[in-house]
Steps between C-alpha positions, in 0.01 A plus 500: 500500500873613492603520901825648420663761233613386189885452485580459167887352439597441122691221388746371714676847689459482822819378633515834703182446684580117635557544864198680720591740785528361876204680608325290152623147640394595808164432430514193392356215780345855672234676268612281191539065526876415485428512142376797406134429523297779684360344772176712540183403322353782310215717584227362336605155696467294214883420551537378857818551694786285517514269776793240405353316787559144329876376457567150333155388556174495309178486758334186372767365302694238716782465286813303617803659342629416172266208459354694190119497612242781329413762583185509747304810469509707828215725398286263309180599745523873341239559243539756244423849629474648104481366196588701233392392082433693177199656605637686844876527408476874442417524858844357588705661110763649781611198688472267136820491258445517197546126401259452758247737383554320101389161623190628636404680201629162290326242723222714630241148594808274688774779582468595877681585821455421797624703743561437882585633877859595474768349712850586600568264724837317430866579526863468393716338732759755706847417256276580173423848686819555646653441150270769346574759752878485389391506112315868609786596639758378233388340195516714217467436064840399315577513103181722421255288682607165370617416865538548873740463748319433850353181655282297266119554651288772441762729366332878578224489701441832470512584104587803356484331122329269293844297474549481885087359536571244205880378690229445782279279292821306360639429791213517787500282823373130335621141513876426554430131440185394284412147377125437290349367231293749340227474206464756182153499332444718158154561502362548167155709464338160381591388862735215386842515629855398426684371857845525597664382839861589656734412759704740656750561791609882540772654692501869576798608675337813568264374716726257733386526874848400605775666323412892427509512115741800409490590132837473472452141472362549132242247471162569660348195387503153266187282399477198353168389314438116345182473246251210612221606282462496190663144472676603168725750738506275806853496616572809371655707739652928550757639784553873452701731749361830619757789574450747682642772260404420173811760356753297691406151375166382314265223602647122395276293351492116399318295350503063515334317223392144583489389127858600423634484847694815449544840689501803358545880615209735347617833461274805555254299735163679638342803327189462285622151421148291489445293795462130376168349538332818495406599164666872529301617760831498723874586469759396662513809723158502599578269800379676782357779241900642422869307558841534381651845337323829511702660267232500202301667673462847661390477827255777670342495866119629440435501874313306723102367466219340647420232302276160483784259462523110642622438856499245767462269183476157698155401328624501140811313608307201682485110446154551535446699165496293164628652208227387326316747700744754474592572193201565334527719122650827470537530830572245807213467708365863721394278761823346643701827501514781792550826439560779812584858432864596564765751409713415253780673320439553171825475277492582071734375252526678172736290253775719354529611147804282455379194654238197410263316701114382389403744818523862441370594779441312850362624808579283837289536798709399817325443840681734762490228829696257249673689190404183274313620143175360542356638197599647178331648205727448193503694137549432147767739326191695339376587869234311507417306781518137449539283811425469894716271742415446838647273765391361788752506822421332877692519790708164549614368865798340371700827414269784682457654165303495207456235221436567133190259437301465225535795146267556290589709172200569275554625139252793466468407119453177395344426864772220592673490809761285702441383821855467643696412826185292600591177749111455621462114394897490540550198791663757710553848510813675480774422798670816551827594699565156586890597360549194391684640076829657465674685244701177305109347453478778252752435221527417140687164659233415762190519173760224308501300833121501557437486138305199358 
């Protein structure tokens, strides 16, 4: 079901249509969430209103800040209220993508969703909506797209483009501080699977509670990532720097190798680059379903849908869920993930005639209450469709917002599929906004030093 007209932006124009009128931004915390999210629910009431009723807390989950304990499920009572598979999908063909709809035809006998009561419950702490409200008002597209000047969260929260909804996803309200160990699994069809394990400590400028992160500043954020698994690559460790106008100054990458104990810069980082450990079924900039540069791509807003996507993903992310449970072939396990139907924007990349990329064609599905991609259905450059990502995000106490937790990217084809971002039999959890990492942690000098 498309709830609202199709706006259809080509490419990156759009420069003009950056900044909303006052009457625009002054819906947002009234009619809309400080976001942009409509509050309503929609007729039918199969998407319930937003309450935001919870701030830094999880009902059931007694964390203790920064202490990096998993997720407890606040819903785990809830039983499934449908339960969609092969043989009653074209019931539901509207509210289905069309990855979605390919893995039930592919894996008609395991392939199901469950689908449960929807819940809106949690919000963004006052500075992350305060911060947005000034974006409406100001923030506006610089060198064709490639950049913004405005405050570094949640850009336009009320798009007019396909660019402005994907600056959202780059840069939404997330982690300013994150620490975990997280696990990679490449799931074969035979069911045997090839493991990976990293380290890493993130810091996203963009997202600091404390200092309000202009653009000017130039770097939104900087990650740092040391290989555990396999032991081959253990030691092996990437920084990169994001900026926040990829025109102005491209993302920094480096790369520490433990064998020859020597740093080196790698030029052209991100894009369809393979993912290590994952046997192609991931790029580089397939993290959180699209990062880095837009500019090979022409961007186009298709309008807004009610779809079947994952939310209030605490099950899947649990201690008490064993991957060998989980990630089951083809496809991880139907019974550990949740599914509500929400509203999400739906965003299409077409990749220009004068640019390469494996994907010629990607369509991201963002949630509205949250602006992260939590789904995308991604092309070949014959138009065919060839693979479905999903990931599932929870709301986490120590930051008030929401946590990327486990991915899952299934190749359509050869019926492989990475299970990514996973941290379930991780000893703890990821420790978020504890601010402990600053900016000289994240150099080509500070790999050498921690280099063994």
């Amino acid at each position: 079901m498309l709830v609202t007209a199709m706006v259809v932006n080509v490419g990156l124009a759009g420069s003009a249509l950056a900044q909303v009128s006052p009457d625009e931004a002054a819906k947002l915390g009234k009619e809309l969430t400080c976001v942009g999210a409509e509050k309503a629910g929609n007729a039918e009431g199969t998407i319930p209103e937003y309450t935001g009723k919870y701030l830094g807390e999880v009902p059931g989950w007694n964390h203790v800040k920064f202490s990096g304990s998993h997720p407890v499920d606040p819903y785990a009572a809830e039983k499934p209220i449908l339960v969609i598979t092969a043989q009653n999908m074209s019931q539901y063909e509207a509210q289905l993508t069309e990855g979605q709809k390919a893995l039930f035809k592919r894996y008609p006998t395991t392939y199901k969703m469950n689908v449960y009561p929807g819940h809106r419950d949690f919000r963004y702490p006052d500075y992350v909506c305060d911060r947005v409200l000034k974006n409406a008002q100001s923030a506006k597209l610089v060198d064709d797209g490639m950049g913004f000047e405005g405050i570094g969260q949640i850009a336009f929260p009320i798009p007019k483009s396909g660019i402005e909804a994907l600056w959202n996803n780059l840069l939404p309200a997330r982690a300013w501080t994150e620490e975990k160990v997280t696990d990679l699994a490449s799931v074969l069809p035979t069911g045997s699977i090839g493991w990976g394990r990293a380290f890493a400590r993130n810091l996203a400028q963009a997202n600091s509670p404390t200092v309000e992160p202009k653009t000017e500043g130039g770097i939104s954020a900087m990650s740092w990532n040391t290989t555990l698994k396999p032991a081959r690559d253990n030691g092996t460790m990437s920084i990169a720097h994001e900026p926040y106008n990829y025109q102005a100054s491209a993302r920094q990458a480096w790369s520490y190798n433990p064998s020859t104990r020597r740093v080196r810069q790698l030029p052209g980082y991100g894009y369809d680059q393979p993912m290590i450990g994952t046997n192609g079924t991931m790029t580089i900039d397939e993290d959180r379903l699209f990062n880095g540069a837009p500019e090979r791509y022409n961007w186009k807003l298709i309008g807004k849908r009610e779809i079947y996507i994952p939310a209030n993903a605490f099950k899947p992310n649990s201690a008490d869920i064993k991957y060998a449970d989980m990630l089951t072939p083809n496809h991880p396990n139907p019974e550990f993930m949740r599914y509500e139907l929400r509203r999400v924007w739906v965003v299409e990349a077409d990749l220009k005639e004068s640019y390469r990329h494996v994907y010629g064609k990607r369509v991201l599905f963002l949630d509205e209450d949250t602006w992260h991609a939590v789904m995308s259905d991604n092309y070949d450059t014959r138009g065919e469709l060839w693979k479905h990502a999903m990931i599932n995000y929870y709301y986490h106490p120590d930051m008030s917002a929401w946590q990327a937790g486990s991915q899952f990217f299934m190749d359509l084809n050869s019926g492989q599929y990475t299970g990514y971002g996973m941290s379930n039999e991780s000893k703890k959890g990821p420790i978020l906004n504890e601010g402990k990492f600053t900016p000289d942690m994240y150099t080509a000098d500070a790999a050498r030093a921690n280099g063994r």
